[in-house]
N, C-alpha and C positions, 0 to 999 in steps of 0.2 A: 566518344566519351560521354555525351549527352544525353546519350542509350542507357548508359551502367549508372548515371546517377544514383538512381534509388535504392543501386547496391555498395556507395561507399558506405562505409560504416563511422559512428560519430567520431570516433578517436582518427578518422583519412586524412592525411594534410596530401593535399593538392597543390604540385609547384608546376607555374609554366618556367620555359628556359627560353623564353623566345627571345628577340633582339630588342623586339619595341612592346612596348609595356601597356601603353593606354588603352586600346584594343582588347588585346588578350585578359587582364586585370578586369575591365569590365565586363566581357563576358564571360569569363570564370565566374566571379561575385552574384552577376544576374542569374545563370545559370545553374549555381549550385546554393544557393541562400540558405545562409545558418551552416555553412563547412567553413573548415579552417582552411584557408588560398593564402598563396601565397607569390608573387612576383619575382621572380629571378633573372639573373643574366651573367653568367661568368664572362667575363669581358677575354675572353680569348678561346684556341681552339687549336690544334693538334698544331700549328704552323710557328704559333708564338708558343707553347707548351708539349712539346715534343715528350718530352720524358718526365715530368710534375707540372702539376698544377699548385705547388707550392710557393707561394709571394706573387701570384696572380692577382688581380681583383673580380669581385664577386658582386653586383649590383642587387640587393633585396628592397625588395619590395612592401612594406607592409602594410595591410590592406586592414580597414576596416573589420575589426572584431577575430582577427586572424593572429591575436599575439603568439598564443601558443606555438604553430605553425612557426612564427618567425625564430622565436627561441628555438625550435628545433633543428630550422633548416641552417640559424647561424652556424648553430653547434657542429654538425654537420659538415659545412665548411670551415668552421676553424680548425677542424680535425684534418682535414685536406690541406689546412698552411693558406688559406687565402685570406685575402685582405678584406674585407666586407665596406662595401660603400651600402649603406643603407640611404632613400630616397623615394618622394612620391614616383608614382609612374608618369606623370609630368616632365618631374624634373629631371628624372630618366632617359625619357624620350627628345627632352630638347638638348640635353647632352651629348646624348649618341648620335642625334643628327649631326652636330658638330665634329664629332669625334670618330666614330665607326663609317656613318653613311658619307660624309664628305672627302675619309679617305678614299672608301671605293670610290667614291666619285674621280676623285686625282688621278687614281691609281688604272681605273678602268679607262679613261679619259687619255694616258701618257700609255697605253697600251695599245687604243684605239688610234693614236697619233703617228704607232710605228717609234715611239722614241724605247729605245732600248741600250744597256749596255755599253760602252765604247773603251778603246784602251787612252783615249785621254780625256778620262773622267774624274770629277770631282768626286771629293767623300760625299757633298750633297746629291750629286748625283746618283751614286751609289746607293744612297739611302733610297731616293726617289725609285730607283731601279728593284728594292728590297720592298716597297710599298705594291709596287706590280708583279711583285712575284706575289707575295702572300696572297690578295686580292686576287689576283689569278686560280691561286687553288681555290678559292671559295665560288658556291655558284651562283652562277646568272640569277638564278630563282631567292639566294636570301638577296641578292642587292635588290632585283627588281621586288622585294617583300618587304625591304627595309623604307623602300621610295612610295612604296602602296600604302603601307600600313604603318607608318612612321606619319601623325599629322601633321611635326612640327620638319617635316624634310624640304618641303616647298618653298618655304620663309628661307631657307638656308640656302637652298641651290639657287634660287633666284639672288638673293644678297653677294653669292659668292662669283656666280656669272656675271653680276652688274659689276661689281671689284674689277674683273679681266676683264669686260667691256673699258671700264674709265680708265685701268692702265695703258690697254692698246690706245684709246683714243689721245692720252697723254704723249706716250712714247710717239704716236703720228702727227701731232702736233709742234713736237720739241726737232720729231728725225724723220720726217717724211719719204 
């Protein structure tokens, strides 16, 4: 992409779709100085929106000097039915650590555990069993992109392993 620069033309909006934002927003911006960029991330994918992307949500990004770009790409998406979370790429990215990166995390984690399925299962379990199906069709390469290039992932995964550390250590204390 960083090849064709000198061939967008001024009226170009440039939108990334990636997962995590601080990253890609900065070097979009450095990279293409004085274009209209723009941050995105449709918070779903063919598993949660099989048949529309109608009443989905839509994370936008707007970026320094890129209004135009933003009105467009809303537009854009409101025309698709989606819900538009507008948000720095900060606050983007410390969300989706919580929210996208920590389910894979769950989800890849109750996969890798062998826990699956059973016929005397909870609805919670159920659910939990529906977090490893979806997670499962996605690939090894966006989790392992969301854990690289996500800078607020590490504060998360470690906060949330110390959680199941201090509960196991409770539970061994109360039930040995």
């Amino acid at each position: 992409m960083l090849g064709y620069r000198d061939e967008l033309g001024p009226d170009t909006i440039v939108a990334d779709v990636c997962s995590v934002k601080m990253i890609p927003c900065d070097l979009l911006t450095s990279s293409l100085p004085g274009r209209q960029v723009v941050g995105t991330h449709p918070l779903f994918g063919p598993d949660s929106a099989p048949v529309s992307c109608a009443g989905q949500r839509a994370a936008i990004c707007a970026l320094p000097g890129s209004e135009r770009a933003v009105t467009c790409v809303e537009e854009v998406y409101r025309r698709l039915g989606l819900n538009i979370v507008r948000c720095s790429p900060e606050e983007h990215d410390a969300q989706v650590a919580r929210s996208q990166f920590l389910t894979h995390f769950i989800g890849r984690g109750a996969a890798r555990a062998g826990i699956e399925r059973l016929a005397l299962s909870t609805r919670t379990h159920e659910a939990l069993m529906d977090i490893v199906d979806v997670v499962g069709h996605d690939t090894m390469e966006l989790f392992e992109d969301m854990a690289a290039f996500n800078p607020k992932v590490p504060e998360v995964r470690a906060e949330f392993l110390a959680a199941l550390r201090a509960i196991h250590a409770a539970l061994e204390q109360t039930h040995p």
